[in-house]
C-alpha atoms as an extended CHARMM CRD file, in Angstrom:
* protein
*
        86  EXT
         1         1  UNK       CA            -72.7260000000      -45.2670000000     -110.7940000000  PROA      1               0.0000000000
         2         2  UNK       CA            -69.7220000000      -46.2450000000     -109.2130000000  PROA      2               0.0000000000
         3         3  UNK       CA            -68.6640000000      -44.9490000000     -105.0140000000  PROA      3               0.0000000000
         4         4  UNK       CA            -66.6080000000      -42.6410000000     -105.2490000000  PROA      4               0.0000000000
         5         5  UNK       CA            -62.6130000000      -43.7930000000     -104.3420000000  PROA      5               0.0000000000
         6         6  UNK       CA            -62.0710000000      -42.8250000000     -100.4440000000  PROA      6               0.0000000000
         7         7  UNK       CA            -58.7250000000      -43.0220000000      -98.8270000000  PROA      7               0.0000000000
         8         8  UNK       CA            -58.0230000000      -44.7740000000      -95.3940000000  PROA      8               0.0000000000
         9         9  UNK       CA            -58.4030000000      -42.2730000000      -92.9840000000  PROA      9               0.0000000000
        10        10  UNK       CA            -62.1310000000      -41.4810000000      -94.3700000000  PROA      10              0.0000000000
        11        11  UNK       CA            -62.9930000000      -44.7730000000      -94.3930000000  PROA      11              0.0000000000
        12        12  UNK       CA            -62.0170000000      -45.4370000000      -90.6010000000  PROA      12              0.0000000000
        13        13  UNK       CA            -64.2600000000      -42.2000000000      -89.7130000000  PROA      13              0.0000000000
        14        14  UNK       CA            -67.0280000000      -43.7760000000      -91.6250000000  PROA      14              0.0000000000
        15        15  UNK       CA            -66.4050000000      -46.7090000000      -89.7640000000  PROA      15              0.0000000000
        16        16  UNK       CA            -66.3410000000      -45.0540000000      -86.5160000000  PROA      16              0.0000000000
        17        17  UNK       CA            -69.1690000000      -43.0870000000      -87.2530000000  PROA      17              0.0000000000
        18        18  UNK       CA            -71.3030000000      -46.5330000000      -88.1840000000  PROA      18              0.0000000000
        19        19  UNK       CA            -70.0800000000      -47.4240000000      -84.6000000000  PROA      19              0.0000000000
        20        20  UNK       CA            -71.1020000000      -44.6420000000      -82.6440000000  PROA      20              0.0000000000
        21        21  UNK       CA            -74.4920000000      -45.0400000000      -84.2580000000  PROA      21              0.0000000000
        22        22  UNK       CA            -74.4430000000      -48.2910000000      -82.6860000000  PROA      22              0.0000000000
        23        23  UNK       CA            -74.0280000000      -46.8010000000      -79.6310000000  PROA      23              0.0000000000
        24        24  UNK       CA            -70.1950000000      -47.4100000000      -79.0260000000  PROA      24              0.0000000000
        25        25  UNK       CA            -67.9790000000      -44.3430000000      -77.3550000000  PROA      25              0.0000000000
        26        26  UNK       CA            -65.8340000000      -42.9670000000      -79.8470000000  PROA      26              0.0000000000
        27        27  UNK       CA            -63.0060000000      -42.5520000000      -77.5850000000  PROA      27              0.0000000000
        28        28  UNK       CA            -62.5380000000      -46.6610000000      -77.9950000000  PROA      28              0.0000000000
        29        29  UNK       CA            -61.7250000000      -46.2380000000      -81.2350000000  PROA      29              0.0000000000
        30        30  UNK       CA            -58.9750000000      -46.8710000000      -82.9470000000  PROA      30              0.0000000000
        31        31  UNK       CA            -57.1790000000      -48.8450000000      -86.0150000000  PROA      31              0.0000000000
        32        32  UNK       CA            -55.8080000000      -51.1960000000      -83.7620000000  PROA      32              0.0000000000
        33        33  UNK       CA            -58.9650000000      -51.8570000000      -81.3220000000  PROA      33              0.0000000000
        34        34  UNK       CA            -60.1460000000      -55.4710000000      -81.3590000000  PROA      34              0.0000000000
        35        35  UNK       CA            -63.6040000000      -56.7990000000      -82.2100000000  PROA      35              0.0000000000
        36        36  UNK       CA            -64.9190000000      -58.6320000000      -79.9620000000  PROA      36              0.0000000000
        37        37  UNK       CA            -63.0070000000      -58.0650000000      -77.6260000000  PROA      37              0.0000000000
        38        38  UNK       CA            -62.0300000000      -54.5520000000      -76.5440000000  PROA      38              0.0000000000
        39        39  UNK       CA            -65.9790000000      -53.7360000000      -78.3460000000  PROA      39              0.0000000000
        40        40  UNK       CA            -67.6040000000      -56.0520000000      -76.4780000000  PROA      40              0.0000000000
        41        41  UNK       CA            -70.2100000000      -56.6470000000      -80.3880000000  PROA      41              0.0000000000
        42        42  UNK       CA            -72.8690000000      -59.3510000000      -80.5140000000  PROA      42              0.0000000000
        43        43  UNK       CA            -73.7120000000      -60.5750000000      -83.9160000000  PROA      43              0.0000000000
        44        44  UNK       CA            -77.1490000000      -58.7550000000      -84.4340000000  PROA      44              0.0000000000
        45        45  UNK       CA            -74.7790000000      -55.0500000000      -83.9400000000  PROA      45              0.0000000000
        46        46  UNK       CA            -72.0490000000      -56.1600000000      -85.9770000000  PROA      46              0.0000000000
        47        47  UNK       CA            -74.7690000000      -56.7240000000      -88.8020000000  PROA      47              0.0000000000
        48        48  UNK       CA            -76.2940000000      -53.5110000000      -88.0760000000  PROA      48              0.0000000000
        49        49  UNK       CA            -72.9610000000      -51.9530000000      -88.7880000000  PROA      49              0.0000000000
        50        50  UNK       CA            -72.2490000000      -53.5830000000      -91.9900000000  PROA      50              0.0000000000
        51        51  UNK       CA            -75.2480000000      -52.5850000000      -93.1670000000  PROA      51              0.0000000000
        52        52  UNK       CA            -74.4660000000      -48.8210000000      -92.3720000000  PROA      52              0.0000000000
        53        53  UNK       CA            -70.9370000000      -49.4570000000      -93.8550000000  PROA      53              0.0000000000
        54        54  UNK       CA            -72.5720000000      -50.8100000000      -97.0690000000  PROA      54              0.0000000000
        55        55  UNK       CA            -74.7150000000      -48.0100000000      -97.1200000000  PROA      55              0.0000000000
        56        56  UNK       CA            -72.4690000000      -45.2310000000      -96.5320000000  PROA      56              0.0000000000
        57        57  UNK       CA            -69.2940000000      -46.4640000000      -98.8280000000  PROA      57              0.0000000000
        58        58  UNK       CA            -71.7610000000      -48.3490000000     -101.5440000000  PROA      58              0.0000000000
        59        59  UNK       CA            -70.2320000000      -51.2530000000     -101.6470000000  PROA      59              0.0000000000
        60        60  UNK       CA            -70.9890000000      -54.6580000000     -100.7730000000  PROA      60              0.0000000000
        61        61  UNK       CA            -68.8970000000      -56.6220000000      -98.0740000000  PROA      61              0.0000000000
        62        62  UNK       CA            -69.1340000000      -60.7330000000      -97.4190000000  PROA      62              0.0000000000
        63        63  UNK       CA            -70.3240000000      -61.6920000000      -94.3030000000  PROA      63              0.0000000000
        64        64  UNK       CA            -67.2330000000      -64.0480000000      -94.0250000000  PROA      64              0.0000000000
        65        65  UNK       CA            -65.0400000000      -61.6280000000      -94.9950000000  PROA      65              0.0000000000
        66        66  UNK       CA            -66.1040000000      -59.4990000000      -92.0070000000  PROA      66              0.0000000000
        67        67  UNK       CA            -66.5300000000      -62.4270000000      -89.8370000000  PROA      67              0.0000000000
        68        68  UNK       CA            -62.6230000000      -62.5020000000      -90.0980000000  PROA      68              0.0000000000
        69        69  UNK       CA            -61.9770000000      -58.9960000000      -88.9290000000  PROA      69              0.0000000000
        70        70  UNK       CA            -60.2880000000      -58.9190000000      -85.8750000000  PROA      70              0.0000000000
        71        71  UNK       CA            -59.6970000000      -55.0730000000      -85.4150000000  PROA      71              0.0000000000
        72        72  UNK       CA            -61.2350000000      -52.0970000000      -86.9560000000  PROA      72              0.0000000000
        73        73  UNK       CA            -58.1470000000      -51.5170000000      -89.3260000000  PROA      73              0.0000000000
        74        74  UNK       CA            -59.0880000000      -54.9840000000      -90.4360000000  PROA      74              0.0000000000
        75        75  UNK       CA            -62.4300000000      -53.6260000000      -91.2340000000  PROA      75              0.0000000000
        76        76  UNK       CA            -60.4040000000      -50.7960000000      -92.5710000000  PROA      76              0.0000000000
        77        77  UNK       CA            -58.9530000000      -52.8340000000      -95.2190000000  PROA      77              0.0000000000
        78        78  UNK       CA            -62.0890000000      -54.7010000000      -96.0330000000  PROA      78              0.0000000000
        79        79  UNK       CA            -64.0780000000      -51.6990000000      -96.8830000000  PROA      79              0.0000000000
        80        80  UNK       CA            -60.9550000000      -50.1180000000      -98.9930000000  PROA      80              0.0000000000
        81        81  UNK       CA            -60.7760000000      -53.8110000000     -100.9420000000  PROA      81              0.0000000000
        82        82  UNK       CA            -64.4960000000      -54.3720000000     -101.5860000000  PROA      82              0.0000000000
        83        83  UNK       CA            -64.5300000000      -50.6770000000     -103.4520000000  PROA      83              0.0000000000
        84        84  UNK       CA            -60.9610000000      -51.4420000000     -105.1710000000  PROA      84              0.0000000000
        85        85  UNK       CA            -63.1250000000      -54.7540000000     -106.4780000000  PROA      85              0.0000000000
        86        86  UNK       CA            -66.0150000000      -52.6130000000     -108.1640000000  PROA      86              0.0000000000
């Protein structure tokens, strides 16, 4: 069955949410925050993540893909894309 459509804004809370699982303060957070470097992320977190994001939204995303995110609306985008794609 296919995820259900979500709009922007509900995907940036689920992304949020993924990252205060991980243990990042939500008050960090925002579209335009940088990966790497305002969340200081090492590789075995970021995959963490994804795999919450894949979970929670039901879609697959590409390691690449994510591996070219450089803020969280990029991430944004990705997660919005990879359901358009299903």
């Amino acid at each position: 069955m296919p995820a259900q459509t979500i709009t922007q804004v509900e995907a940036f809370m689920g992304i949020k949410a993924a990252m205060a699982a991980a243990g990042f303060d939500l008050s960090l957070l925002t579209p335009e925050t940088r990966i790497g470097t305002d969340l200081p992320i090492d590789s075995l977190e970021m995959v963490e993540i994804v795999l919450d994001l894949e979970h929670r939204f039901g879609v697959p995303l590409d390691d690449r893909e994510v591996r070219r995110c450089a803020t969280l609306r990029d991430l944004t985008d990705l997660v919005l894309n990879a359901q358009m794609g299903q």
